[in-house]
Residue, then its C-alpha position, 0 to 999 in steps of 0.5 A: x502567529x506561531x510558526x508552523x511544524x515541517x510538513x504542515x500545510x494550511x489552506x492555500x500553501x499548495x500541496x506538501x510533497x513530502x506528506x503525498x510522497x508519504x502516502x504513495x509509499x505506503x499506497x505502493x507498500x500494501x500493493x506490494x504485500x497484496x500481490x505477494x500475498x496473492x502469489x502464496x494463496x494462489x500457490x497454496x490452492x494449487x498444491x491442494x487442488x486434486x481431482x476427484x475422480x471416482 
């Protein structure tokens, strides 16, 4: 049996923290991006929005 790569992880071996931890950070990343992201839409609507008053 040839030996197997880092990180791999066959059937009943348990989890491959480094792979979950992996996915977590990425997981935490794109959170990150969406709340900052979130921030800059809702400021730019801020400045934009004006009352129409007639």
């Amino acid at each position: 049996m040839p030996p197997r790569p880092p990180g791999s992880c066959p059937q009943g071996d348990g989890l491959d923290w480094g792979r979950l931890g992996a996915e977590l950070a990425t997981g935490a990343g794109y959170a990150v991006l969406a709340v900052i992201l979130l921030a800059v839409f809702e400021r730019g609507s801020r400045r934009r929005a004006t009352l129409d008053l007639m």
